[in-house]
C-alpha positions as CSV (number, residue, x, y, z in Angstrom):
1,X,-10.1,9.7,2.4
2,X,-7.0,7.7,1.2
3,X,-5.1,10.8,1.9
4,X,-6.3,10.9,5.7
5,X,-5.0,7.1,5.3
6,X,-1.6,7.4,3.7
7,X,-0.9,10.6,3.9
8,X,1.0,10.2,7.1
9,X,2.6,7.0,6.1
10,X,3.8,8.6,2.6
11,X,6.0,11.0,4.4
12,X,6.7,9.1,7.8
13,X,11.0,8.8,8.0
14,X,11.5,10.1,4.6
15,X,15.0,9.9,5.8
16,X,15.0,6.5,7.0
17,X,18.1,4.6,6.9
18,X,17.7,0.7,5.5
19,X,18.8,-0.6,8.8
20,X,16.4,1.7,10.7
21,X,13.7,0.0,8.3
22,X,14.7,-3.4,8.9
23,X,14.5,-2.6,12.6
24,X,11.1,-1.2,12.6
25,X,9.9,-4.4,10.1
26,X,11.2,-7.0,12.4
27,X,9.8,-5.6,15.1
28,X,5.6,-5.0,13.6
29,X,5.8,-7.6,10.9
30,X,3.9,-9.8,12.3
31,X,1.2,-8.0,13.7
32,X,1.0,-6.0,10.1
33,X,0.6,-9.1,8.2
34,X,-2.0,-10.1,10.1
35,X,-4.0,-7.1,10.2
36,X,-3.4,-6.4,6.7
37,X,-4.7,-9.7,5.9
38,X,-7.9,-9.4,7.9
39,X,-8.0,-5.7,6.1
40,X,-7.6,-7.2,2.9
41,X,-9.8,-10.3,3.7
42,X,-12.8,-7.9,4.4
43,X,-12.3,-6.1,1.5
44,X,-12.5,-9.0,-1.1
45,X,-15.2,-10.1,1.0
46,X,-17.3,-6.6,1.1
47,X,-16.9,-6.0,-2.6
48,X,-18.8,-8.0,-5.2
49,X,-15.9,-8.9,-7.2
50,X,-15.8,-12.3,-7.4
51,X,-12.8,-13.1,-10.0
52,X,-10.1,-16.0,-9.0
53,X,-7.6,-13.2,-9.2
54,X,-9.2,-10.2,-7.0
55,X,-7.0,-11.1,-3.5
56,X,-4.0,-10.4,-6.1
57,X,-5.6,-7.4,-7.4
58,X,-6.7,-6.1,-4.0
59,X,-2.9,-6.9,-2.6
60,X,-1.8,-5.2,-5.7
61,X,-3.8,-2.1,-5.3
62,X,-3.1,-1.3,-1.4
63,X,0.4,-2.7,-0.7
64,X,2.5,-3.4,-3.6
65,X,2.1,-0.3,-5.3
66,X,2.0,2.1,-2.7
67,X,5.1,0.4,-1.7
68,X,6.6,0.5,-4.6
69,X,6.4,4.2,-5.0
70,X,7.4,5.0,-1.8
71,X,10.7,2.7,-2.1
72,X,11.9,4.4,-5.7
73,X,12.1,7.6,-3.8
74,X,13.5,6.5,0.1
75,X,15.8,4.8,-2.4
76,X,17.5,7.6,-3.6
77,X,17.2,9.8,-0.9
78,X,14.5,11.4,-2.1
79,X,11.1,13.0,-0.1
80,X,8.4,11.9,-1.1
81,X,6.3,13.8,-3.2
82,X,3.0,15.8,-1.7
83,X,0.7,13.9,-5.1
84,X,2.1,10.4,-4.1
85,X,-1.0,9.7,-1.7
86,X,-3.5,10.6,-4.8
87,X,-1.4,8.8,-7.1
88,X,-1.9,6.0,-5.1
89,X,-5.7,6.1,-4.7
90,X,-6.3,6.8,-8.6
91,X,-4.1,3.8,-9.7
92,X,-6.1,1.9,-6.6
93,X,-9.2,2.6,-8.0
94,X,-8.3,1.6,-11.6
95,X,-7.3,-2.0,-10.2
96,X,-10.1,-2.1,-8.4
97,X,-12.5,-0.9,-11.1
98,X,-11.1,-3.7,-13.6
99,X,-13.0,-6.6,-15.0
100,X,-12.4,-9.6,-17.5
101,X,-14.7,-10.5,-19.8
């Protein structure tokens, strides 16, 4: 299911120019931020994980590191590789699935 999710997104503009991103962030910044906080809002709120620190680990899971894999390979120039998407949902669902004692 992640992969019908990100799959698109993982190789959308693998050639995109830092300009071209800036353009297209300016533009649905604001409406992403506030859909990704009602996404991420729901999440916490469906989920039974009740820690001070799950927003952080949900935000951490779905945006930072997805994000952060996709920028070390625009980066460079690179494509993106076809196991990205998976890579992302396994190390998603190890955030998800941690607990303090």
């Amino acid at each position: 299911m992640t992969t019908a999710i990100f799959g698109s997104w993982f190789r959308v503009g693998t050639t995109y120019q830092p300009a071209d991103v800036r353009r297209w962030v300016a533009g649905y910044r604001p409406r992403a931020d506030a859909a990704l906080h009602d996404a991420l809002s729901a999440l916490i709120e469906s989920g039974d994980d009740t820690a001070p620190d799950a927003a952080d680990r949900a935000l951490l899971a779905v945006v930072d590191l997805p994000y952060a894999m996709i920028k070390r390979y625009l980066s460079v120039g690179r494509q993106i590789p076809d196991h990205a998407p998976e890579f992302a949902e396994q190390a998603a669902a190890a955030l998800f699935a941690m607990r303090y004692s």
